[in-house]
N, C-alpha and C positions, 0 to 999 in steps of 0.2 A: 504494500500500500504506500505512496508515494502521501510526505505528509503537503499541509497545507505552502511551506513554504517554499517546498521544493519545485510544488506544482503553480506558483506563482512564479517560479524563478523559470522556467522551462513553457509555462505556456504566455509570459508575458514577452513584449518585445520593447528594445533599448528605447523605440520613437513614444511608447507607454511611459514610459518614468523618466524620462530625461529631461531636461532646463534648455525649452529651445531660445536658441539666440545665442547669439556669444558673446561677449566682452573681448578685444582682443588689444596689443599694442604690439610697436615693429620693436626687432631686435636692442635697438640703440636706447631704447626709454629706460630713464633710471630705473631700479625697486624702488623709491622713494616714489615716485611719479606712478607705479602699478600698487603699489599698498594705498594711496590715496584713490583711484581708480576702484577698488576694491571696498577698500569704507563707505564711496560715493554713491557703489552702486547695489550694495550689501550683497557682493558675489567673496565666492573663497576661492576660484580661481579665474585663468586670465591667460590665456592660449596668445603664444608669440609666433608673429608671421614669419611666413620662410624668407621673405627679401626685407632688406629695411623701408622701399617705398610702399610695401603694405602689399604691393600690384600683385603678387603670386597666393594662388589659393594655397599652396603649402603650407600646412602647420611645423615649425620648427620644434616647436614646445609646448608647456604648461607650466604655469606658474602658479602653485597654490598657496595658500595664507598660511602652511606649515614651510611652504619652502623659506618664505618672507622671515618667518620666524630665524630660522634657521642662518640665513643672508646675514640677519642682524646681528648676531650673534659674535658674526667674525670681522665685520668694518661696518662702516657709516650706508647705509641703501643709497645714498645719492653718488655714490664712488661704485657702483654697480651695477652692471645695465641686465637686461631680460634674457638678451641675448644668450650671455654667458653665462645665467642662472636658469634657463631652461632646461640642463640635462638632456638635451640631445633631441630626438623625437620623441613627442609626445605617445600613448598608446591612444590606438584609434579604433571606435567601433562604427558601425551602422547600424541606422535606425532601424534597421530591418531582424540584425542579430537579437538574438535574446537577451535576455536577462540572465541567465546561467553562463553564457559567454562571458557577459559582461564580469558577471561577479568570480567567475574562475580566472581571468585576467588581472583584476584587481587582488585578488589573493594571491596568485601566482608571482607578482612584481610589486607586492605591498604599496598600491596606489591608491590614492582616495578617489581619483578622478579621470573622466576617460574622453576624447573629444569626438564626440561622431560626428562624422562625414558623412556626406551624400557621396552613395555607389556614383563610379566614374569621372568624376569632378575632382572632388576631395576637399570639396569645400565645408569650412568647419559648417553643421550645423546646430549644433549645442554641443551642453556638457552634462555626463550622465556622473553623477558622485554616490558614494555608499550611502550616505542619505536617500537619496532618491529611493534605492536598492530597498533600502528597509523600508521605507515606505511603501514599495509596493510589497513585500514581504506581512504587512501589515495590514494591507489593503486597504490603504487611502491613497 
């Protein structure tokens, strides 16, 4: 018998629980200038574009309010750009994928946060976070 939240996690899909829209900024922007981004607009992350004029759908990164944390920790956020605090490629799901995808990627790479793309483009379309997860897990 498959319990309640397993069967939420496998028959729900990522475009169900995920935060459509993104926040996003180019490589070059302080942490100082994405944690105020982030207060402003009560998100916990902040997906960095692949070029610095913004012009490429490419996600380079994520930047979450634990990385910020972290940033801070070792110098001043405004002596620090996105760039260089995104860790590389972000993980990316589709709106299409489940939920049990989602949440075996997130436990697999201990991430809070995932950015789906639209199939074929790659263009971010939101951001799906373990929040979300449990929420739907909870069914609200």
């Amino acid at each position: 018998m498959i319990g309640a939240g397993t069967h939420a996690l496998v028959s729900k899909t990522v475009a169900e629980a995920m935060h459509p829209g993104v926040f996003s900024c180019p490589p070059e922007a302080t942490l100082s200038e994405v944690a105020e981004l982030m207060a402003a607009r009560h998100v916990h992350a902040v997906v960095v574009h692949g070029e610095a004029d913004g012009a490429s759908p490419e996600v380079a990164g994520l930047i979450s309010d634990l990385d910020l944390i972290a940033a801070a920790t070792v110098r001043d956020l405004e002596s620090q750009v996105a760039g260089g605090s995104a860790g590389g490629t972000a993980l990316t799901v589709h709106p299409g994928d489940t939920l049990e995808l989602a949440a075996r990627l997130m436990t697999r790479y201990g991430v809070s946060h995932l950015v789906v793309v639209e199939p074929g483009t790659g263009r971010p379309a939101g951001v799906l976070s373990t929040l979300d997860i449990v929420n739907a897990l909870a069914g609200v």
